[in-house]
C-alpha positions in Angstrom: 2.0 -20.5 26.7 2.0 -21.5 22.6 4.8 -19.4 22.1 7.3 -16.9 23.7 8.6 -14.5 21.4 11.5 -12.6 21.5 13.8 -9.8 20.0 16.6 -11.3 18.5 18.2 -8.5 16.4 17.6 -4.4 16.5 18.8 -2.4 13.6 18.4 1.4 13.6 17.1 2.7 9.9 16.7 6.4 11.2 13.7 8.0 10.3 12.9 6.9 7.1 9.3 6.3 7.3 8.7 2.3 5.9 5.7 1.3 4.4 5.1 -2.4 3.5 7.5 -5.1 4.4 8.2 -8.6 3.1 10.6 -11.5 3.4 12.1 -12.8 0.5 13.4 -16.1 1.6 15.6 -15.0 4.9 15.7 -11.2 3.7 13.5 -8.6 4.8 12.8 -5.7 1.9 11.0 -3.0 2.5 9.4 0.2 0.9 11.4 3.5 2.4 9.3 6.1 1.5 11.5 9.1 2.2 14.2 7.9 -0.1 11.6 6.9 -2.9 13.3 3.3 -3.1 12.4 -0.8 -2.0 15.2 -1.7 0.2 17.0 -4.3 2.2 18.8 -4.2 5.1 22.1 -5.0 6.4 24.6 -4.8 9.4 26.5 -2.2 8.3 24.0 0.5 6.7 20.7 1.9 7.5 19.3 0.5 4.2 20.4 -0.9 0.7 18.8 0.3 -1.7 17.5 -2.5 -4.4 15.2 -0.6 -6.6 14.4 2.8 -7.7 11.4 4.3 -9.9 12.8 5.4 -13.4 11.4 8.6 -13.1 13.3 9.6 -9.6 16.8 10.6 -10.4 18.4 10.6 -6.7 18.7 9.5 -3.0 17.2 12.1 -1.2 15.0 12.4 2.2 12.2 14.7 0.5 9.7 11.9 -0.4 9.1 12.3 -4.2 6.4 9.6 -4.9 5.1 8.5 -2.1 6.4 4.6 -2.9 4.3 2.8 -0.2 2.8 -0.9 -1.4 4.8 -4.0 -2.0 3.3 -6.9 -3.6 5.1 -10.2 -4.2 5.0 -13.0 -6.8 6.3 -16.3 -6.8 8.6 -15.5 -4.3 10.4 -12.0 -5.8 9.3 -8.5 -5.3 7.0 -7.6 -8.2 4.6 -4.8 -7.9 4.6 -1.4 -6.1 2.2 1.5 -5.4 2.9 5.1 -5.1 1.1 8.5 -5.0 2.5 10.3 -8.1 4.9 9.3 -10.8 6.8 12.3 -9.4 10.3 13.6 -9.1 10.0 16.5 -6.8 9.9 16.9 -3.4 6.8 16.0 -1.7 5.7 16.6 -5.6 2.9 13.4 -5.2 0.4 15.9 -2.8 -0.3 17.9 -6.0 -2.9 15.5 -7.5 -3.6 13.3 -4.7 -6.6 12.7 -5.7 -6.0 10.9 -9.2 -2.3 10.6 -9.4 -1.7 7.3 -8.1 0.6 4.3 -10.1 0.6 0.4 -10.0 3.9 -0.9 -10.9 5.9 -3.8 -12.0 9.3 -3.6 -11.3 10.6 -6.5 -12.8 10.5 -4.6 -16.1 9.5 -1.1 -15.2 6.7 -0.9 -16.5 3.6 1.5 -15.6 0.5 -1.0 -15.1 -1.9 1.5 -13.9 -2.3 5.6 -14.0 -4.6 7.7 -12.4 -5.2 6.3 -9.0 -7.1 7.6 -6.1 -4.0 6.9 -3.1 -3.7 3.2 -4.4 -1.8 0.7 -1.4 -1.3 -3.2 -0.9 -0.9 -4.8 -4.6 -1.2 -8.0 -3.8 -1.0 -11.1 -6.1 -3.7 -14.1 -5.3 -5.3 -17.1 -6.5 -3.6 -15.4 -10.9 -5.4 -12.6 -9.8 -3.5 -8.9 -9.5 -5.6 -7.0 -6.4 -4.9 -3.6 -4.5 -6.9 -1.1 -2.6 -7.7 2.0 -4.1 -7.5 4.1 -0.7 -8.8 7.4 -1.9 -11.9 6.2 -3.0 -12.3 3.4 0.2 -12.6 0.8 -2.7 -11.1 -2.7 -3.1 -10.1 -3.6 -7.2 -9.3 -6.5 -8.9 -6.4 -4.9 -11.6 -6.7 -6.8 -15.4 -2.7 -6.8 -16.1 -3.1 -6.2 -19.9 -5.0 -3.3 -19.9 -4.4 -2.0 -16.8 -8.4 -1.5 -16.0 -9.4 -1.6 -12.6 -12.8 -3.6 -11.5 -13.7 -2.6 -8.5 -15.3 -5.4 -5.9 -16.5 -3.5 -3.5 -16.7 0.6 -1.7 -16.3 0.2 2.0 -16.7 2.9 4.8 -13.1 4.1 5.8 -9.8 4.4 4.1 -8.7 1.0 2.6 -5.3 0.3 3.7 -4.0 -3.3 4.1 -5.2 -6.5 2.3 -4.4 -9.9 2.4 -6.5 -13.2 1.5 -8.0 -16.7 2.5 -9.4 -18.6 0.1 -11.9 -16.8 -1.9 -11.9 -13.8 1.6 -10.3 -11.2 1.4 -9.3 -8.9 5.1 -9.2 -5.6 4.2 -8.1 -2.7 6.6 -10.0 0.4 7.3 -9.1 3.6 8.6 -10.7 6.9 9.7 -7.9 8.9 8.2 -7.2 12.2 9.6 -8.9 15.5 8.6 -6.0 16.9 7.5 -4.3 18.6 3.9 -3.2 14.9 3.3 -6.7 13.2 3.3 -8.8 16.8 2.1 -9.9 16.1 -1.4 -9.9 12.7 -1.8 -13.2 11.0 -3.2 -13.6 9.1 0.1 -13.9 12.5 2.2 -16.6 14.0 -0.3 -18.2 10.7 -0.2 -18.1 9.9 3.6 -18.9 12.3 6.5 -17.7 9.6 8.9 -15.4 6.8 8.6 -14.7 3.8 10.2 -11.4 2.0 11.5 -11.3 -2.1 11.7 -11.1 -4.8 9.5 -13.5 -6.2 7.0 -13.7 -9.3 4.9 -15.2 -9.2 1.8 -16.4 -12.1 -0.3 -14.2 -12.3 -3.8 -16.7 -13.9 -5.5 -20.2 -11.7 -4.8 -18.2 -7.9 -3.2 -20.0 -8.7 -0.4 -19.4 -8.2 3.3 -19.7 -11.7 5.1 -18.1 -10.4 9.0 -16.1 -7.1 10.3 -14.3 -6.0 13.0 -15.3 -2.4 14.4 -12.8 -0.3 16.5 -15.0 2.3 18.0 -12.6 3.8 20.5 -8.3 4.0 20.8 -8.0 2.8 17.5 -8.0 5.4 14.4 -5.9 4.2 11.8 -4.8 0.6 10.2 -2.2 0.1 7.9 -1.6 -3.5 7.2 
């Protein structure tokens, strides 16, 4: 064997529904979703929460914005994504559609508006990147104006990026048919979507290699 690996610590959250993960040095953060905050963990608590959106005004399990991307710069937490700039329960489902924000938490300021289900900012080679979900799209985000350029419209629910070189691996999902996923660009555009993994050329938006799941596997998410 390469490698053996093993668990070395279990720590029960409850049911809090995490989206993306990172380490910061030794410390895991992650986006909890139900309590609209970016988190860490410790031995004591469920969570800790480090950040909170400036327009959510409590700790509560009823999922306000749908917080669900975390994308890190030089070594600190620095962007998020979320469904709505909402403070309501489950208020984000009401525009879906066009709703979505891009984030940057080191000042709170709102980078982008008026995103189809946006996930995974990421930052690579100066470049700000995430996927615009609801329209199956992967964008390249200009930072002053907030303007999105989109690379490339792929065949499935973007949902989890990362990068090599000028590649970039993007995941793809089928998404469910339900009230979640209904009137989203993707589902008026798309009869039938794929799940697997595709990697798209940065430079030309093209599609150099992809992996197809065509059975089992439905749904991707990083």
């Amino acid at each position: 064997h390469d490698a053996c690996y093993l668990p070395r610590k279990n720590h029960i959250t409850g049911d809090i529904d995490i989206h993306e993960m990172a380490y910061i040095e030794d410390e895991l953060w992650f986006i909890n979703t139900r309590f609209s905050c970016l988190c860490t963990l410790d031995s004591i608590h469920s969570f800790i929460p480090r950040w909170l959106p400036p327009f959510v005004t409590a700790y509560d399990i009823s999922d306000r914005t749908h917080l669900n991307g975390l994308g890190i710069r030089e070594g600190q937490p620095r962007y998020i994504t979320a469904l709505g700039a909402t403070n309501s329960k489950e208020g984000w489902r009401k525009n879906k559609a066009n709703g979505g924000i891009l984030m940057d938490i080191s000042n709170n300021e709102f980078i982008a508006k008026g995103l189809s289900m946006p996930h995974s900012p990421r930052w690579h080679d100066q470049h700000l990147w995430l996927l615009e979900s609801g329209q199956g799209s992967l964008a390249q985000v200009d930072g002053a104006t907030g303007q999105l350029q989109t690379v490339t419209q792929l065949p499935g629910f973007t949902r989890g990026l990362d990068f090599y070189g000028s590649l970039a691996f993007v995941g793809l999902s089928q998404v469910r048919e339900t009230a979640v996923f209904s009137g989203i660009p993707l589902t008026e555009r798309l009869q039938e979507r794929i799940c697997g993994v595709w990697v798209i050329d940065l430079r030309s938006g093209q599609t150099v290699a992809y992996l197809k799941f065509e059975a089992a596997v439905q749904e991707i998410f990083a």
